[in-house]
MIROLO-235663 format. One line per 10 residues: number of its first residue (from 1); their letters; for each residue x, z, y of C-alpha. Coordinates in nm, 4 decimals. Layout:
% residues N
NUM = A = X:Z:Y; ... $
***
This chain:
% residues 415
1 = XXXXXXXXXX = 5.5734:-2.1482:-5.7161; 5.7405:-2.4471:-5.9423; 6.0137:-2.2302:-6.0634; 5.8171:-1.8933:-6.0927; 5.6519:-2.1507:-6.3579; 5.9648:-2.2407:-6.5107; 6.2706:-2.0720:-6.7326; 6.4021:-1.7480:-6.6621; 6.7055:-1.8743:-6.5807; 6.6129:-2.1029:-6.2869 $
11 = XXXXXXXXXX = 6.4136:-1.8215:-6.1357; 6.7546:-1.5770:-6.1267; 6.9293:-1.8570:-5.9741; 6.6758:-1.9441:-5.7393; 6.6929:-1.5703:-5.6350; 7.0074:-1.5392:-5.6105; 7.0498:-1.8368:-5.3757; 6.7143:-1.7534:-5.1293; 6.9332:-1.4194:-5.1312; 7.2469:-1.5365:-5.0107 $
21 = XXXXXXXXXX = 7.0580:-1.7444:-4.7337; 6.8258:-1.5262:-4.6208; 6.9946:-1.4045:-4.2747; 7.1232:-1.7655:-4.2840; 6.7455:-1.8938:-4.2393; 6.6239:-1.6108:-4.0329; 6.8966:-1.6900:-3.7503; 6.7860:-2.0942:-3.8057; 6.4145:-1.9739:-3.7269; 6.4817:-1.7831:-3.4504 $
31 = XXXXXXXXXX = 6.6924:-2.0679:-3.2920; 6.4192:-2.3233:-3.3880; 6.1952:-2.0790:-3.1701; 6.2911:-2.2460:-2.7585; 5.9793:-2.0724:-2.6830; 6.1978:-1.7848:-2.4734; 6.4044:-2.0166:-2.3571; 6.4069:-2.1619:-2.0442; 6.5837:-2.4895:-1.8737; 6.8997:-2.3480:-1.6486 $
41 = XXXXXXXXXX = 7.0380:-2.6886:-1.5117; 6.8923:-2.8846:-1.2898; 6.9765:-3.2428:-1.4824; 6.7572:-3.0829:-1.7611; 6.5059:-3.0046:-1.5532; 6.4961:-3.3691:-1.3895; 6.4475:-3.5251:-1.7053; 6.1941:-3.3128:-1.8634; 5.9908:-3.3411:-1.4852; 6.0533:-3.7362:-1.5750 $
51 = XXXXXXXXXX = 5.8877:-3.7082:-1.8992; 5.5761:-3.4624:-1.8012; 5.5300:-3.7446:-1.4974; 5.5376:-4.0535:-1.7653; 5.3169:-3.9098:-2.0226; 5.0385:-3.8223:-1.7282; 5.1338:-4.2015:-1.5820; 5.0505:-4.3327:-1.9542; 4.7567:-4.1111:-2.0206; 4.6304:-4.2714:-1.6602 $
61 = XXXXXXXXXX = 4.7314:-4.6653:-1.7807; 4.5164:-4.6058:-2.0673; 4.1702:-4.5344:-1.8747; 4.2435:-4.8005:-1.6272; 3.9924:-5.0558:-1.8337; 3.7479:-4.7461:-1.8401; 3.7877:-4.6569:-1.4975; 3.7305:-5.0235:-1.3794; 3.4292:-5.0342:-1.5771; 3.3108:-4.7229:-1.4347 $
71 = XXXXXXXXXX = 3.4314:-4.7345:-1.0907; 3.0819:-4.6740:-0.9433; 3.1398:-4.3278:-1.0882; 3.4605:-4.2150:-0.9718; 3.4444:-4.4234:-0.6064; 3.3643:-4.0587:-0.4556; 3.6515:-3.8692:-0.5902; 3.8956:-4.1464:-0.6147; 3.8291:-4.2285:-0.2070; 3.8234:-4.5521:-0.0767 $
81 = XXXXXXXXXX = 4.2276:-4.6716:-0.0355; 4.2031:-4.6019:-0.4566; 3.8571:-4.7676:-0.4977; 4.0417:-5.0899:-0.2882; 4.3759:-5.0731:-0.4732; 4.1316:-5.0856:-0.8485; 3.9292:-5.3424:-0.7070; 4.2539:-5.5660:-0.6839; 4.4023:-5.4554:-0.9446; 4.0891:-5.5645:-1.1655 $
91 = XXXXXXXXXX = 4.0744:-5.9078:-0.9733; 4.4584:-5.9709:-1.0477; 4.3648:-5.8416:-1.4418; 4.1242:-6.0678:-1.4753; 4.3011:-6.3784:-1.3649; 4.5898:-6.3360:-1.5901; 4.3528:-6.2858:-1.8655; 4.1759:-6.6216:-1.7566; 4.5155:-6.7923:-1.7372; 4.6490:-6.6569:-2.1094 $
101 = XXXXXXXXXX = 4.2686:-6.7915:-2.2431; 4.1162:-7.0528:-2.0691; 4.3908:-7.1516:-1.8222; 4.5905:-7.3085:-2.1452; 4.2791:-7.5379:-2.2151; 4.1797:-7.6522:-1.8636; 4.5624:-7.7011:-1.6949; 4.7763:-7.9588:-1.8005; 5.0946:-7.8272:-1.6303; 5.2232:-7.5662:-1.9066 $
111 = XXXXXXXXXX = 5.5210:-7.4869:-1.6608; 5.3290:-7.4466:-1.3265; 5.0551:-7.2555:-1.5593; 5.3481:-7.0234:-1.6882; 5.5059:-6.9348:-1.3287; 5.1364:-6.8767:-1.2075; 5.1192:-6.5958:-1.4860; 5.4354:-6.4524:-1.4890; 5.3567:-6.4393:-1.0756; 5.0183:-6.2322:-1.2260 $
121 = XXXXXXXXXX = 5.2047:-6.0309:-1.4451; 5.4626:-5.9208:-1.1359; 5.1560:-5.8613:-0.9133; 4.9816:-5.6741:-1.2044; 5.3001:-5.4488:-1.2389; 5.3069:-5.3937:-0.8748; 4.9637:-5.3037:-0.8589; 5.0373:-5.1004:-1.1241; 5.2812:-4.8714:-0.9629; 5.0905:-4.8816:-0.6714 $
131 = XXXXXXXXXX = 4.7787:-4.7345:-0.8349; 4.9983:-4.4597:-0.9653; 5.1486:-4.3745:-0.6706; 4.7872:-4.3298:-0.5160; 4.6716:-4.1466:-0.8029; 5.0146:-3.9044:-0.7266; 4.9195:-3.8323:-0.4319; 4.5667:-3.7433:-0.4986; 4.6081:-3.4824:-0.7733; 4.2071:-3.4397:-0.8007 $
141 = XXXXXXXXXX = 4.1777:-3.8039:-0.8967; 4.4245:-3.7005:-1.1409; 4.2061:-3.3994:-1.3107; 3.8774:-3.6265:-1.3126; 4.0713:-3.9256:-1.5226; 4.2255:-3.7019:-1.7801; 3.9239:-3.5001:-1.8208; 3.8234:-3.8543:-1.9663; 4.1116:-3.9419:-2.1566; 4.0215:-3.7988:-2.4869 $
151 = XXXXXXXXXX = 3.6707:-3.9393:-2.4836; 3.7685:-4.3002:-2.3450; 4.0954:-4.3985:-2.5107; 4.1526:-4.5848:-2.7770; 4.3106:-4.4405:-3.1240; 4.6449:-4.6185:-3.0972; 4.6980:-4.5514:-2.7764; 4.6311:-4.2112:-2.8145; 4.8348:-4.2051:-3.1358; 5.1325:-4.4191:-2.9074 $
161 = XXXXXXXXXX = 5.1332:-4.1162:-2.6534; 5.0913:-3.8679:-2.8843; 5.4490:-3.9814:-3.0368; 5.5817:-3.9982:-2.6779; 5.4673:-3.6229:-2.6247; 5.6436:-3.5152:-2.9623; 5.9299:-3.7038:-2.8585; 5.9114:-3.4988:-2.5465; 5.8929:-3.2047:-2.7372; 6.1736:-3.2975:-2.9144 $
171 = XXXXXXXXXX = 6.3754:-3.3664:-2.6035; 6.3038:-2.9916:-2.4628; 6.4099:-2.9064:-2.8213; 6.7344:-3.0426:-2.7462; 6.7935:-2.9704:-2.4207; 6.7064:-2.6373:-2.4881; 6.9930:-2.6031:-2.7447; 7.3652:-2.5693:-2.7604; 7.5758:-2.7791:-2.9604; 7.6474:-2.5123:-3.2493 $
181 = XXXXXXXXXX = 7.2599:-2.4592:-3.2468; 7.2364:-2.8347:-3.2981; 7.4595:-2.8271:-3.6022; 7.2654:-2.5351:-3.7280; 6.9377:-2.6920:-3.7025; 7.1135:-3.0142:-3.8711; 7.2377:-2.7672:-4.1666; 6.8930:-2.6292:-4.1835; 6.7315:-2.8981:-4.2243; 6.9438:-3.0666:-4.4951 $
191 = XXXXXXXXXX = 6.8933:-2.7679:-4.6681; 6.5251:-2.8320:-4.6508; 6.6086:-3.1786:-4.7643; 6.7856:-3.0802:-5.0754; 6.5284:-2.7754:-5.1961; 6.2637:-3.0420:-5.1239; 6.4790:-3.3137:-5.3489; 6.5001:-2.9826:-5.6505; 6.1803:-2.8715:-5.5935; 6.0334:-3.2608:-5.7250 $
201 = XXXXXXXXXX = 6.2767:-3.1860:-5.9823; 6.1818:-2.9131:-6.1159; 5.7787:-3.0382:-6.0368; 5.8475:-3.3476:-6.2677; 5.9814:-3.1237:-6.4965; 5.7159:-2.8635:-6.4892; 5.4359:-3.1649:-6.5246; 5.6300:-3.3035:-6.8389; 5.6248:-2.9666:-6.9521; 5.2629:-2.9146:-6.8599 $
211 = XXXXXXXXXX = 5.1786:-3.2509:-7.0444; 5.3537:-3.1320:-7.3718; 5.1843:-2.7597:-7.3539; 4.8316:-2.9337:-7.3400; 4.8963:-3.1684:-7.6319; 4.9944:-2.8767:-7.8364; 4.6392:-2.6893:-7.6839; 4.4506:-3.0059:-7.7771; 4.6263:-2.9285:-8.1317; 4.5642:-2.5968:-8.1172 $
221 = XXXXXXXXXX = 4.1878:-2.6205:-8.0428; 4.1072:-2.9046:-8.2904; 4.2499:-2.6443:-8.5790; 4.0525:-2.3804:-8.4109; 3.7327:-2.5825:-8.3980; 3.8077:-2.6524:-8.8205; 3.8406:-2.2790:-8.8825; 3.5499:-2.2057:-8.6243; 3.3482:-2.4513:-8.8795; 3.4657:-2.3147:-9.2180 $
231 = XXXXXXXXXX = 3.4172:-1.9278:-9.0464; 3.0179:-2.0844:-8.9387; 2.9945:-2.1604:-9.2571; 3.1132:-1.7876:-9.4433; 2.8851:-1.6638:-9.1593; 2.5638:-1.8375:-9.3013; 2.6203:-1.7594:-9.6841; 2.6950:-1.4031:-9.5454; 2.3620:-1.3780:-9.3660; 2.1989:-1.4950:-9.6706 $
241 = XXXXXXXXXX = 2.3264:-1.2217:-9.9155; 2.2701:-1.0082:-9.6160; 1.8861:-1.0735:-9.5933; 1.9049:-1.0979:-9.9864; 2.0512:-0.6998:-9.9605; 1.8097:-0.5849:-9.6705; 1.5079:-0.7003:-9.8937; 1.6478:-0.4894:-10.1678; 1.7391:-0.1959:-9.9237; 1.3506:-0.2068:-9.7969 $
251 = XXXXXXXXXX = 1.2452:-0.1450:-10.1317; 1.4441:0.0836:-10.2478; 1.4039:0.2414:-9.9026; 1.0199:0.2653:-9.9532; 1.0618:0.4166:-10.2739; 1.2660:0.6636:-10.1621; 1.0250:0.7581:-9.8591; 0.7214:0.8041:-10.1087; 0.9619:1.0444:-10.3018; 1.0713:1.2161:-10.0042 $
261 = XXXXXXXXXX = 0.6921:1.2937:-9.8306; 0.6531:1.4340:-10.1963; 0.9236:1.6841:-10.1798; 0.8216:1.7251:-9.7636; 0.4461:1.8483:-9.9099; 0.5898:2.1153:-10.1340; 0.8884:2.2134:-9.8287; 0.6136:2.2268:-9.5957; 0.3766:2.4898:-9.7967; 0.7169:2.7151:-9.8628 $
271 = XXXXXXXXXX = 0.7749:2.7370:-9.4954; 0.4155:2.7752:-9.3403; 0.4008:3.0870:-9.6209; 0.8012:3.1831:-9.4842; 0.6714:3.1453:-9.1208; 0.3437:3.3858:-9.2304; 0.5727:3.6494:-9.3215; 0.8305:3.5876:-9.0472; 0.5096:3.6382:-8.7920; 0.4663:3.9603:-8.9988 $
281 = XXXXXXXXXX = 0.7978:4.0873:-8.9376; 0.8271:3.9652:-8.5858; 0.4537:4.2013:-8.5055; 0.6045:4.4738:-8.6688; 0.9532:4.4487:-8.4575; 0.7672:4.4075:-8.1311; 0.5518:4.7467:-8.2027; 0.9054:4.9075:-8.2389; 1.0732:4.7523:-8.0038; 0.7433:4.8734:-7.7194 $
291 = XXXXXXXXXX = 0.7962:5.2463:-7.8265; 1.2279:5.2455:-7.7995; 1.1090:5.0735:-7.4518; 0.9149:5.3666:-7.3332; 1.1655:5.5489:-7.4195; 1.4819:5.4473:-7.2747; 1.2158:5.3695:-6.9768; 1.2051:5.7339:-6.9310; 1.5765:5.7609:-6.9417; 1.5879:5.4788:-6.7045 $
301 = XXXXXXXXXX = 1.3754:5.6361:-6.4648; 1.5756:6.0073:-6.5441; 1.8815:5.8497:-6.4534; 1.7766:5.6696:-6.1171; 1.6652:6.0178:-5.9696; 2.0092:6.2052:-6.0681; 2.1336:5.8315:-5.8776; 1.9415:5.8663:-5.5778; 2.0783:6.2853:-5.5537; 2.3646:6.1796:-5.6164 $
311 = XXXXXXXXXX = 2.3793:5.9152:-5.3627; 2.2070:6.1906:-5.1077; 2.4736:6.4311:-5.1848; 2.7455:6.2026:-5.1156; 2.6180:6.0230:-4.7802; 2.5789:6.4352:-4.6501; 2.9178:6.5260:-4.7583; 3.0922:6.2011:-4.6278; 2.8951:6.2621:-4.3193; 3.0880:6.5831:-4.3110 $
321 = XXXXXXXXXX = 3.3838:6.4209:-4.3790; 3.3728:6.1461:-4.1214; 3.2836:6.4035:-3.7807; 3.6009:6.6177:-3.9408; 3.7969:6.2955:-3.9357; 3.6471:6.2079:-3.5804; 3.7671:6.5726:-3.4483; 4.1416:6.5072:-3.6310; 4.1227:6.1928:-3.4695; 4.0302:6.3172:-3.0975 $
331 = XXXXXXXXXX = 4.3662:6.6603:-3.1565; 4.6132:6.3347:-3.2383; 4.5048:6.1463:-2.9662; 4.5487:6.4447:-2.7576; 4.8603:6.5517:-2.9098; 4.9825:6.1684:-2.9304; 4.9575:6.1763:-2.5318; 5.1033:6.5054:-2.4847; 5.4409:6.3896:-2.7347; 5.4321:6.0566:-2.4958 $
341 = XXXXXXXXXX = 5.4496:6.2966:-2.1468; 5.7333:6.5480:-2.3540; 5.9197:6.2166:-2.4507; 5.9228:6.0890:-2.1070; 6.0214:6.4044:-1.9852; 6.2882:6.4353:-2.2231; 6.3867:6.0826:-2.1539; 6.4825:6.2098:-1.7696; 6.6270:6.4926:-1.9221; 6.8314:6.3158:-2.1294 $
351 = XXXXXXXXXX = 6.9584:6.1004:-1.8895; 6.9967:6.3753:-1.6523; 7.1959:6.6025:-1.9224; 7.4063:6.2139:-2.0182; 7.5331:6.2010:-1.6201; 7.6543:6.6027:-1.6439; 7.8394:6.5736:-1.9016; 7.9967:6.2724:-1.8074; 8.0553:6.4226:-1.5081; 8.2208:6.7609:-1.6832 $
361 = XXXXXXXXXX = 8.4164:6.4523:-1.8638; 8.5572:6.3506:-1.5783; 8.6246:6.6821:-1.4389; 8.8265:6.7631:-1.6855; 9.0215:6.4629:-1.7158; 9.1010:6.5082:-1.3753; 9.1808:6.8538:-1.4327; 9.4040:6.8355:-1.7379; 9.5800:6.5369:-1.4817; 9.6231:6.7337:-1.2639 $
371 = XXXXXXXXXX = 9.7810:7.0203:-1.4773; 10.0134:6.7336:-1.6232; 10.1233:6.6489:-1.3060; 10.1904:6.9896:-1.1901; 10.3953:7.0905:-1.5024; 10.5930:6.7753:-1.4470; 10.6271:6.8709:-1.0597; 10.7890:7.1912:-1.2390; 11.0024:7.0695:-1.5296; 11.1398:6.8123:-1.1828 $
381 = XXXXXXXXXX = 11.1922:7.1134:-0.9492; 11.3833:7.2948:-1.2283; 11.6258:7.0066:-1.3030; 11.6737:6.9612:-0.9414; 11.7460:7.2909:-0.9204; 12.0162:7.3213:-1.1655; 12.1867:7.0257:-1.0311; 12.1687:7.1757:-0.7163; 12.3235:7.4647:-0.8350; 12.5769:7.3146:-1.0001 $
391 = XXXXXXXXXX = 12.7039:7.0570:-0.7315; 12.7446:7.4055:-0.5296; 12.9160:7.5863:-0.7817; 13.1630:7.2236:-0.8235; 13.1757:7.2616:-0.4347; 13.2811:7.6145:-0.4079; 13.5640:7.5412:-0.6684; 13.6805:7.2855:-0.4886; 13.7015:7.4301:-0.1367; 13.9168:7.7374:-0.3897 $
401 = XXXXXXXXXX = 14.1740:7.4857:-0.4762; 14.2144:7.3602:-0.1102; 14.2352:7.7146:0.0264; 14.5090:7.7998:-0.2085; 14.7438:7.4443:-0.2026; 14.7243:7.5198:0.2242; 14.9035:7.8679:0.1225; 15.1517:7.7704:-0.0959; 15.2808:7.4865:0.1450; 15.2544:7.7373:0.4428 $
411 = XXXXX = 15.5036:7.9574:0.2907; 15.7695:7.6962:0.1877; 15.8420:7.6068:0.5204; 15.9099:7.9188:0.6444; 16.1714:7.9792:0.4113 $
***
């Protein structure tokens, strides 16, 4: 809020740097939160079970003066080894109390009066433990005592294990934390430190600031106050010559008013004589006005009757009109459900005539194959044919030529 008060400048920087830190602080906060977090080792879990079991063994050292004032009250729930232990522990309390007061004054052996109350003191501590090893073990002792604790202790002890619990808190804190946590809560909070150490900057400076600003008001307001005084003072010569001018208005007012009902007589006999002969006018209108209205009356009545044949005429002829329509209506229906029947006959039809001539298709495919293959069965026999033919003929000519070499060599050897 200080430097939202102050220069433009500061504020842009100030922006700027709660900017740049922003995810800086939001990962500090969420560290600073253990409350997720849980102790994993069992060290860390020793030593916080250490400090839970001193602050409950404090808490319980601090009621022992109200419980051994009161042990008439808590002799049933404390049981009778507790009750004993108390009683003791009350004797041995008040003999060392005796010793540090009155034992000073009545013993002349300061040594021997010393070892007898350190010898208290070590029986007092013993008692002490002993008492809270009783109360351990008897953990609804325990709940009546504390439910007393905040009633029956005094402040500074209260305030003593109040610190001990923060520093407990503290402890969980720590063991809850890693090292580079550590260092980040350390960074975090000498941040805090230093916006803290500009923020009573820039306070000191706002509050000089502040002080200068209201000794320039107080300046401010003392001139306003003169010219407040001097304006008071125009206001009450100007209400003067004000009451001075409404005097003179009043008369002159009234004068003008006795003038005016004058002139108001004379307008008002002009218009009760205009408003006689307007009332003349308006009697003679009305009679005309009644006969044109018996009139068009007539008409009126004339043209309702030619209406109502009219209407007549048409309600008989639309009547007409709408059992015609009915009977067109009931030959399309008819003719409607007829087309349906002829479509869905015609449908089959179709479908019928569709495999036919797919059929015929076929058909002659197979046909016109077949012709192919014939013709081509032809054109083959032909050409085999003619080879035929022509091996025979190269056959014939060749068994010739034997025939006639045999001869020739026949008859040159029997020459």
């Amino acid at each position: 809020m200080a430097f939202k008060a102050g220069k433009g400048g500061n504020k842009s920087t100030n922006a700027d740097q709660t900017g740049g830190k922003s995810q800086l602080q939001l990962e500090t906060q969420r560290m600073l939160d253990t409350s997720k977090k849980k102790l994993t080792l069992i060290e860390q879990q020793r030593i916080m079970s250490v400090m839970e079991d001193t602050c409950v063994r404090m808490e319980l050292v601090s009621l022992f003066p109200f419980i051994l004032d009161n042990l008439d009250r808590f002799s049933v729930a404390f049981g009778q080894d507790l009750c004993e232990q108390l009683a003791v522990h009350s004797q041995l309390n008040d003999q060392l109390i005796h010793n540090l007061t009155d034992g000073a004054q009545e013993s002349t052996d300061a040594e021997a009066l010393q070892r007898s109350s350190d010898l208290l003191q070590l029986n007092l501590h013993h008692s002490t433990k002993t008492l809270l090893r009783l109360f351990a073990a008897n953990p609804a002792a325990v709940k009546v005592v504390r439910n007393e604790f905040q009633k029956n202790t005094p402040e500074e002890t209260k305030a003593f294990i109040s610190m001990v619990k923060e520093g407990k808190s503290l402890l969980l804190q720590r063991l809850l934390s890693t090292p580079f946590e550590e260092k980040q809560r350390q960074d975090y909070f000498t941040e805090m430190s230093d916006r803290c150490r500009k923020n009573e900057t820039a306070i000191k400076q706002l509050k000089r600031e502040l002080e200068e600003a209201t000794v320039d008001k107080e300046e401010e307001v003392s001139k306003r106050n003169e010219v407040i005084r001097k304006l008071k003072l125009d206001i009450h010569s100007i209400e003067k010559s004000a009451d001075d001018h409404i005097n003179r208005t009043k008369v002159d007012s009234e004068k003008q008013q006795q003038a005016d009902e004058k002139n108001a007589e004379t307008k008002k006999d002009k218009l009760k004589l205009e408003l006689n002969q307007l009332k003349q006018q308006l009697a003679n209108i009305t009679a005309e006005h009644r006969k044109s209205e018996q009139i068009l009356r007539g008409k009126k009545f004339q043209t309702e009757t030619e209406v109502e044949s009219w209407i007549t005429q048409y309600d008989q002829h639309m009547g007409e009109k709408q059992q015609e329509f009915e009977e067109i209506d009931a030959q399309y229906t008819q003719e409607k459900q007829e087309l349906n029947i002829l479509q869905e006959k015609f449908a089959t039809l179709q479908q019928e005539y569709d495999t036919i001539m797919e059929e015929r298709r076929l058909s002659k495919e197979q046909k016109e194959q077949e012709e192919k293959n014939v013709r081509t069965a032809a054109k083959a026999a032909l050409a085999i044919q003619r080879f035929w033919r022509a091996y025979k003929a190269k056959k014939a000519l060749k068994k010739k030529g034997g025939k006639k070499g045999k001869k020739s060599g026949g008859k040159s050897g029997k020459k």
